[in-house]
C-alpha positions in Angstrom: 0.0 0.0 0.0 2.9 2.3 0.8 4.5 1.5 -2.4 0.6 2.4 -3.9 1.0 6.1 -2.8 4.5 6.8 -3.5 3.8 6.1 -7.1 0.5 7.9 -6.9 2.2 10.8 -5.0 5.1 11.1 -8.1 2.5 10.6 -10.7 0.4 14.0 -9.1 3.5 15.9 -8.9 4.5 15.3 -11.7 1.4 16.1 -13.5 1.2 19.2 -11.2 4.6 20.1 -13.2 3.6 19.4 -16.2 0.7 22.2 -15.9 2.9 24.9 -15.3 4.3 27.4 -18.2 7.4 28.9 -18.8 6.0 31.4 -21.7 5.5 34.6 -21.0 1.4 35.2 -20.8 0.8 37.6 -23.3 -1.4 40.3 -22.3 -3.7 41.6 -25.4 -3.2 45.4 -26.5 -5.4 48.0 -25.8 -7.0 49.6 -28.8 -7.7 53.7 -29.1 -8.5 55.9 -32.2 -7.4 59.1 -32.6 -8.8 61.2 -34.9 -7.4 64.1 -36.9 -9.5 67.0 -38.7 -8.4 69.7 -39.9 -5.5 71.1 -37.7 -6.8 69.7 -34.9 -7.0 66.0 -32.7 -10.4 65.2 -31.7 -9.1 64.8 -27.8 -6.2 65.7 -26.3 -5.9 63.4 -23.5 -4.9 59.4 -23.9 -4.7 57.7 -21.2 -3.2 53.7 -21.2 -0.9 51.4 -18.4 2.8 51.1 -18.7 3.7 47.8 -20.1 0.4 47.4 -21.7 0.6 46.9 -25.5 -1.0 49.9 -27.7 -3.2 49.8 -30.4 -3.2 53.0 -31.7 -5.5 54.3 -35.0 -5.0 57.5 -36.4 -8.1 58.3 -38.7 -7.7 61.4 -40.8 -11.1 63.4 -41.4 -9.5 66.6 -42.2 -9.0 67.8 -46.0 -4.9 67.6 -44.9 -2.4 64.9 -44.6 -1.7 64.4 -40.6 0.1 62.6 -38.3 0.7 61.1 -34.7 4.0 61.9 -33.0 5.4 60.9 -29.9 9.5 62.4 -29.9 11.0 60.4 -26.9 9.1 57.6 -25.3 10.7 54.8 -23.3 9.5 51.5 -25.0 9.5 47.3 -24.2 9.6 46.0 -28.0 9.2 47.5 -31.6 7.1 49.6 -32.6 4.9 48.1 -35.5 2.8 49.7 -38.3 -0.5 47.9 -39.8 1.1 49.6 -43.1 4.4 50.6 -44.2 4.2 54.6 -44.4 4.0 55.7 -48.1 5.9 58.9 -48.7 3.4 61.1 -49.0 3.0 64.8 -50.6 4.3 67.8 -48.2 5.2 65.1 -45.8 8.5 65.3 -45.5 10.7 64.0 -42.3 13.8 64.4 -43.3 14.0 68.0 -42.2 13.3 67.1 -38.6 17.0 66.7 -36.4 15.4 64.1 -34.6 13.3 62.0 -35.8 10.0 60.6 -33.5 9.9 57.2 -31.2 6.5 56.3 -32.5 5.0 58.0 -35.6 2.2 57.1 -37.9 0.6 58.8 -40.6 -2.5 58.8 -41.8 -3.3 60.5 -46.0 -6.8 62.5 -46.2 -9.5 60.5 -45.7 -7.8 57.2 -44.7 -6.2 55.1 -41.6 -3.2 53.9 -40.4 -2.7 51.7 -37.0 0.1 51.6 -35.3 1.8 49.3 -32.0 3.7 49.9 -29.4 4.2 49.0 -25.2 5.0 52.3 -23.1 7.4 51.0 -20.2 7.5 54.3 -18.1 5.0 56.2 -16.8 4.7 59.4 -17.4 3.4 62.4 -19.5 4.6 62.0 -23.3 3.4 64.6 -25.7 2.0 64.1 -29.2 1.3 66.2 -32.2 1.3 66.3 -35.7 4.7 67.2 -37.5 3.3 68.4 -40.8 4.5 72.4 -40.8 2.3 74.7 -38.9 -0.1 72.0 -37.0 1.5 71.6 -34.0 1.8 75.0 -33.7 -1.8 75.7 -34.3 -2.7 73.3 -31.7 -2.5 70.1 -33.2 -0.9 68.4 -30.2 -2.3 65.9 -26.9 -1.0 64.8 -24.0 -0.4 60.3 -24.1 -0.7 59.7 -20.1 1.3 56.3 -19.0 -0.2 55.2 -15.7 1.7 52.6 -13.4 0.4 49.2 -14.0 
């Protein structure tokens, strides 16, 4: 009988073992939409949780090419893009000294999606970098929470 439960005792653990999971769970992003008129966001307050994956899609309304900007953001991962940005008319970033952490844009009347984790908390700014819209207000504030 004692030999009985031995076996039934290693069987159990090692069943019990078997359950458990080295992989990493993966936690499913969190999707917002942001859209863009003309020279302006229609909020200017995100709000998401550090280490929580990003689902971000820009929709352009506005009767002007626009885009989402974020200059320095700390990140876990890549950033990833739906769509691989098209140059597009007037849309040059080449003239920028810096160029952003996370950028997507978005052509009139379309959409573009774009991924990324925040790691930091924080208060991270965003706005469009055409010329001129960020200074006429196209800009928000992305607020990382801690988890």
């Amino acid at each position: 009988m004692k030999r009985l439960t031995a076996v039934l005792l290693i069987f159990g653990l090692a069943f019990l073992a078997a359950c458990g999971s080295d992989e990493p769970t993966t936690v499913p992003p969190v999707s917002l939409e942001l859209t863009a008129t003309d020279i302006a966001f229609d909020t200017t307050r995100l709000e998401v949780m550090a280490g929580q994956p990003v689902r971000l899609t820009l929709n352009n309304e506005g009767a002007l090419e626009h885009d989402f900007s974020i200059m320095e953001m700390p990140l876990m991962g890549n950033v990833m893009s739906d769509e691989m940005e098209e140059e597009m008319p007037g849309h040059d970033m080449s003239s920028m000294a810096v160029e952003p952490e996370i950028h997507v844009a978005a052509a009139m009347n379309s959409s573009n999606t774009i991924e990324f984790t925040p790691s930091e908390p924080g208060e991270y700014t965003y706005f469009c970098t055409v010329a001129g819209h960020k200074e006429a207000g196209m800009m928000g504030t992305l607020v990382v929470q801690a988890p």
